[in-house]
C-alpha positions as CSV (number, residue, x, y, z in Angstrom):
1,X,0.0,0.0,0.0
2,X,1.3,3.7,-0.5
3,X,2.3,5.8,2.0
4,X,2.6,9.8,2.0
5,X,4.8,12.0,3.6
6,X,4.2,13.5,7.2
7,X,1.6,16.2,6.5
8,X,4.3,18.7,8.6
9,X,7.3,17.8,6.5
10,X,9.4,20.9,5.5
11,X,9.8,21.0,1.7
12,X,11.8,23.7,1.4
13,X,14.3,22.0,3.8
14,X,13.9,19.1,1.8
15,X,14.4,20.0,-1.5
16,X,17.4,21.8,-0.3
17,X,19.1,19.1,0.5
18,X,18.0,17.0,-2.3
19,X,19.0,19.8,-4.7
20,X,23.0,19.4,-3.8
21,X,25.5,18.3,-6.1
22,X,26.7,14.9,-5.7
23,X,29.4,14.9,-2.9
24,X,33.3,14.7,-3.5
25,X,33.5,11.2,-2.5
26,X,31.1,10.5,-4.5
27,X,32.2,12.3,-7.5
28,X,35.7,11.0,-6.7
29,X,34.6,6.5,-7.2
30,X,33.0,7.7,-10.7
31,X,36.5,9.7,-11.6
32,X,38.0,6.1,-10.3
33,X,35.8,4.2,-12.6
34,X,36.3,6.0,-15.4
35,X,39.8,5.9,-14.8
36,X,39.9,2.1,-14.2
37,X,38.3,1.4,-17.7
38,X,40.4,3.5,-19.5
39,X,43.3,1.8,-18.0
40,X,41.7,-2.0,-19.5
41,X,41.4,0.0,-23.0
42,X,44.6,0.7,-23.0
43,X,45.8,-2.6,-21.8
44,X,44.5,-4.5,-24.9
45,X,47.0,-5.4,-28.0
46,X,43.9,-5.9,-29.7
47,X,42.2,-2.2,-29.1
48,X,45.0,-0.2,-28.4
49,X,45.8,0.3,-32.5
50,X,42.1,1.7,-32.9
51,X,41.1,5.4,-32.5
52,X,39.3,4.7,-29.2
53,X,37.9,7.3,-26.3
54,X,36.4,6.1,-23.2
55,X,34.3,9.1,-21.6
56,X,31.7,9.3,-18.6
57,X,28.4,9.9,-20.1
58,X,24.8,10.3,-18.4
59,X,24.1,12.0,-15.2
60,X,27.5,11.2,-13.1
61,X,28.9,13.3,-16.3
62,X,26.7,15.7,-16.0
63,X,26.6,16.1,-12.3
64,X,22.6,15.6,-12.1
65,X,23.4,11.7,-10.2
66,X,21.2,11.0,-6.9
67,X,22.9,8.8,-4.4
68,X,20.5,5.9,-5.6
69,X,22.4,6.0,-8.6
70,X,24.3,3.1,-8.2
71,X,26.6,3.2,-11.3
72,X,28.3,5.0,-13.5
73,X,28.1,5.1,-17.9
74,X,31.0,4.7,-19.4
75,X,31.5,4.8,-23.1
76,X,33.9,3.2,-25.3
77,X,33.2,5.0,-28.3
78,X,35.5,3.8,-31.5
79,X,35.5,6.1,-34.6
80,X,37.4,3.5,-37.1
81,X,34.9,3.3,-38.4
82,X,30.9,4.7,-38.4
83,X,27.4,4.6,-39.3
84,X,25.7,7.2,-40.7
85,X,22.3,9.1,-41.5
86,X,20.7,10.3,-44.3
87,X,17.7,10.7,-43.8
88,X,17.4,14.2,-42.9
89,X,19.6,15.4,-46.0
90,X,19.1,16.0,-49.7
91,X,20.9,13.9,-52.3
92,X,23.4,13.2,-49.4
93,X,26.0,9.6,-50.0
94,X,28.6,8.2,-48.7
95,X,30.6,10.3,-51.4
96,X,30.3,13.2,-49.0
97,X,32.5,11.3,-46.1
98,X,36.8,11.5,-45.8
99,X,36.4,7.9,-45.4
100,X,34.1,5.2,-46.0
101,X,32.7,2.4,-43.2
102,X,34.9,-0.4,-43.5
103,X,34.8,-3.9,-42.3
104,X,35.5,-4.1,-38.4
105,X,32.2,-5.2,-37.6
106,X,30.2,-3.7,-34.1
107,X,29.8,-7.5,-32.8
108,X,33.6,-7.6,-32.5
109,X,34.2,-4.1,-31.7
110,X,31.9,-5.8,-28.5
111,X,33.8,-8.8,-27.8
112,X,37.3,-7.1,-28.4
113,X,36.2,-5.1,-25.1
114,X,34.5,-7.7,-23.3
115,X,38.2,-9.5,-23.6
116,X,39.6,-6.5,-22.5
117,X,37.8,-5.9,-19.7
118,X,38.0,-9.8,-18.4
119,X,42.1,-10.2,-18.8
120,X,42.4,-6.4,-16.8
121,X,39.6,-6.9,-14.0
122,X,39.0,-10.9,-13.7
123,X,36.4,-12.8,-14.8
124,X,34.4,-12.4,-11.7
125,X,34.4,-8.8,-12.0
126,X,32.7,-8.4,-15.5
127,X,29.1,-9.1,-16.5
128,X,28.2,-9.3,-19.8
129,X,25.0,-7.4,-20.6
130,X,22.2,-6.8,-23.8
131,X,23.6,-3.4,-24.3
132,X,26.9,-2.9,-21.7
133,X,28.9,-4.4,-19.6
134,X,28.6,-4.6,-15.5
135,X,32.0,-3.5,-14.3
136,X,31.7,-4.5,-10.5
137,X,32.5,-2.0,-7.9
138,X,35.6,-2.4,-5.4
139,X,35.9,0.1,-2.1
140,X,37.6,2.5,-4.5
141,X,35.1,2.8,-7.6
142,X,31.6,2.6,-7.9
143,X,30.0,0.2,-10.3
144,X,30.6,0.9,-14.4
145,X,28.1,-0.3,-17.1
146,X,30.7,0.1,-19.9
147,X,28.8,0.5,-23.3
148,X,31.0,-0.3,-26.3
149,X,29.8,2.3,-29.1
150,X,30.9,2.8,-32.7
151,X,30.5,6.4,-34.3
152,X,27.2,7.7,-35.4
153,X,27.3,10.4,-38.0
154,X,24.0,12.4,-39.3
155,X,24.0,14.3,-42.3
156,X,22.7,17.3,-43.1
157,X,22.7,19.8,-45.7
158,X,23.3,19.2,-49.7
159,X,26.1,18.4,-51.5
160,X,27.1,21.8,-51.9
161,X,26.7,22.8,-47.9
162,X,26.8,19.9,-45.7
163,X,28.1,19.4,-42.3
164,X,27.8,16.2,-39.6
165,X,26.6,16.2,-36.2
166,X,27.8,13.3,-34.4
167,X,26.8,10.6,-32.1
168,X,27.5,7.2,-30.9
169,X,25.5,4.0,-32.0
170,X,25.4,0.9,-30.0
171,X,23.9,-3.0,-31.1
172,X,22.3,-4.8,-28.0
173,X,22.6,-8.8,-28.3
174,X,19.4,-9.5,-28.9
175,X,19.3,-6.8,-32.0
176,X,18.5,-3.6,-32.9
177,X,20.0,-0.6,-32.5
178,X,20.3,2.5,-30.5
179,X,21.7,5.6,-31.3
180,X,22.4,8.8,-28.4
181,X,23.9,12.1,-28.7
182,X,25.8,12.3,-24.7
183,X,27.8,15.2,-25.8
184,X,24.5,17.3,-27.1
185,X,23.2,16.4,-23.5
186,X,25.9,17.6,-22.0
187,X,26.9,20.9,-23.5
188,X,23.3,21.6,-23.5
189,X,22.6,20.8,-20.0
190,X,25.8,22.9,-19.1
191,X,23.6,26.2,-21.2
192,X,20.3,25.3,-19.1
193,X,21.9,25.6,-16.1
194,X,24.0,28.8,-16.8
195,X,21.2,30.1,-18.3
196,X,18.9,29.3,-14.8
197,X,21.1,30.1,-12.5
198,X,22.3,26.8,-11.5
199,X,18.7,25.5,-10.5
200,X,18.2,23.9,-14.0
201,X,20.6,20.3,-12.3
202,X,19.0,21.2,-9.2
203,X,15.5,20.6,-9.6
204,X,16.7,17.5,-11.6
205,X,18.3,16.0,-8.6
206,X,15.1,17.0,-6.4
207,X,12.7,15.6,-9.2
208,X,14.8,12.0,-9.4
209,X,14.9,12.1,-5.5
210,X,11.2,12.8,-5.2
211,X,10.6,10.2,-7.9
212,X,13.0,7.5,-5.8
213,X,11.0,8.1,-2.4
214,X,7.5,7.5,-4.0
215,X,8.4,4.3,-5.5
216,X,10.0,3.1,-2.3
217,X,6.7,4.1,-0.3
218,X,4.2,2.1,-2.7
219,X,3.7,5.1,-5.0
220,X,3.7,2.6,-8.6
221,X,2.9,5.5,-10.6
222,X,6.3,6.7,-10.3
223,X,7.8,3.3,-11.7
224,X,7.9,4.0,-15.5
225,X,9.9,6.7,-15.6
226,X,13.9,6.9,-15.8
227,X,16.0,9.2,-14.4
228,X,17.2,10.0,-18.2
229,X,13.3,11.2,-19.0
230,X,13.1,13.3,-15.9
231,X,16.3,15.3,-17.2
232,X,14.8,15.6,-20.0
233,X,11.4,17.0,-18.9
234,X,12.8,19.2,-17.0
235,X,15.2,20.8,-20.1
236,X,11.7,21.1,-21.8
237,X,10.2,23.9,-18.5
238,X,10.4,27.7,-19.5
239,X,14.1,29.2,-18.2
240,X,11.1,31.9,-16.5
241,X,10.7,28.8,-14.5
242,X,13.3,28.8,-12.3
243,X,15.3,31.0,-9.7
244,X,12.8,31.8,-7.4
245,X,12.9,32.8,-3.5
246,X,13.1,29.0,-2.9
247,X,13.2,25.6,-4.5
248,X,9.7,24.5,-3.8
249,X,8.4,27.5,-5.8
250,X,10.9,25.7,-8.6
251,X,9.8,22.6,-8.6
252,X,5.8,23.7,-8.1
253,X,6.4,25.9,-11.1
254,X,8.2,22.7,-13.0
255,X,5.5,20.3,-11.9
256,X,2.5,22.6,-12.8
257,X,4.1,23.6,-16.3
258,X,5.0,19.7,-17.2
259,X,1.6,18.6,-15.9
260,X,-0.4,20.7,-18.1
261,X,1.4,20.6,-20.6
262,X,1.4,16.6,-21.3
263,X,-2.4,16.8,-20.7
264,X,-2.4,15.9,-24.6
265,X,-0.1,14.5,-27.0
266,X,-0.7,17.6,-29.5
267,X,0.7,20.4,-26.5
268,X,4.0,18.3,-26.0
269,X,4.0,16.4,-29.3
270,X,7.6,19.3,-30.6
271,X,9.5,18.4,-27.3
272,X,13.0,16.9,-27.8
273,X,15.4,15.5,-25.1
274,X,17.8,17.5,-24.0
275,X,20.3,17.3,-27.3
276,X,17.5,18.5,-29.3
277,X,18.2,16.0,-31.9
278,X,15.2,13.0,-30.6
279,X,11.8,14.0,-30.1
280,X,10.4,12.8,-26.4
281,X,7.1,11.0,-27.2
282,X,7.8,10.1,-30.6
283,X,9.6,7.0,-31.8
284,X,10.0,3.9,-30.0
285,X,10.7,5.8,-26.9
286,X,10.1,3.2,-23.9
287,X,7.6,5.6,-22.1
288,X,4.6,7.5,-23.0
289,X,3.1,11.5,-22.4
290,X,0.2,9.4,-20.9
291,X,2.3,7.8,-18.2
292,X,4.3,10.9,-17.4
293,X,0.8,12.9,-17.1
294,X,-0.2,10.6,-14.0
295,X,2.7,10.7,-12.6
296,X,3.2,14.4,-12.3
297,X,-0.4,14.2,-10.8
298,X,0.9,11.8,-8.7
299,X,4.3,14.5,-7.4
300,X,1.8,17.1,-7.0
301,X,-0.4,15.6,-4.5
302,X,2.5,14.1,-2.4
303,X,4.2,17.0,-2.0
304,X,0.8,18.8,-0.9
305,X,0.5,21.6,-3.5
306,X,-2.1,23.5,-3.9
């Protein structure tokens, strides 16, 4: 059964504390991890004569994590090779590119780092997963899902002005493909926040806390929705939004806005994620306006707005 908060909890308190940036030490095991993996890259015979970078990505990267977060994104992102996007070009080829895909294949990209990662860390230590793999965490690190990505590059423009954003593109075991854009989410994030006094990653943090403490007292509603998507919703409130006397006017503000605005699918149906370059309810995105509705319904009344 749920449960709801005293009814003379103070919010303001509350969200204060839930607004903070994660702590040194914390900060400090995802540096470590980060570290550790580059470290295994480097180590391999096999991957050490590609053009590899391994970067933090997600919200340990850009410093919206919770402390239930319990791990950190890593990327191993090789640009040997890439695949690319035309879709949103005219009469665009692979004629446009320096270089054209060759044959190192994203399936052995995979097990070329799943090898590293074994013969550096032990056996024990690495799960193989659909999409990444579970580096396990020590009293140093915290734990690593490593994704192995090759380079995604879209193309835009004509033949005559063209230019290439780029991305990352990962194949999960049991097929498919997925394609993200972490350095879009960060510098953009980075804007947000300049641009809203800092409270942009705040109310973030508050939001994902908020969304954590329903779940663990009962509150289901709060169960389909990722951290990633909260981020997200948040890039997508008014800048006006922000920077009031206190955080709960923030978050009120940020609730209200999202709340009504995701009441249909035409008033939301332009949003993007935060790199502007994926619409939010569009695609095979793996939630929906609907259940993002009922749950800021949901954040309202435990919170006790009015």
């Amino acid at each position: 059964m749920a449960t709801a908060p005293s009814v003379n909890r103070n919010w303001e308190d509350v969200f204060s504390t839930w607004g903070c940036a994660p702590s040194a030490t914390e900060q400090t095991k995802c540096e470590n991890a980060e570290r550790a993996i580059r470290k295994a890259i480097d180590a391999s015979e096999t991957l050490n004569t590609r053009n590899i970078e391994v970067f933090a990505q997600g919200s340990y990267a850009n410093r919206t994590n919770v402390r239930q977060d319990s791990d950190v994104d890593i990327c191993v992102l090789c640009d040997d090779v890439f695949f690319t996007d035309y879709t949103l070009s005219k009469s665009l080829n692979d004629a446009v590119l320096k270089y054209i895909p060759g044959s190192y294949k994203y399936a052995d990209f995979k097990n070329e780092v799943h090898a590293a990662l074994k013969s550096y860390f032990g056996d024990g230590s690495v799960t193989r997963g659909n999409k990444a793999f579970d580096v396990h965490a020590n009293t140093c690190r915290i734990d690593a899902d490593v994704v192995p990505c090759l380079e995604h590059r879209r193309l835009m423009g004509t033949p005559e002005n063209n230019w290439i954003i780029y991305g990352t593109e990962l194949h999960p075991d049991n097929g498919g493909r997925i394609i993200n854009w972490p350095r879009q989410n960060y510098g953009n994030g980075v804007d947000k926040n300049k641009a809203t006094g800092r409270r942009f990653k705040a109310v973030v943090r508050i939001l994902k806390r908020l969304r954590n403490e329903m779940l663990a007292n009962g509150h289901q509603v709060a169960a389909p929705i990722p951290s990633y998507l909260l981020e997200c919703l948040t890039w997508n409130v008014p800048n006006e939004g922000f920077g009031h006397d206190e955080y709960r006017a923030d978050v009120r503000y940020a609730i209200a806005h999202l709340w009504n605005e995701t009441r249909t699918d035409e008033q939301c149906k332009e949003w993007g994620e935060i790199n502007e370059l994926k619409y939010l309810f569009r695609l095979a995105q793996p939630w929906s306006r609907a259940q993002v509705n009922s749950f800021l319904d949901a954040a309202w009344n435990y919170v006790g707005f009015e």
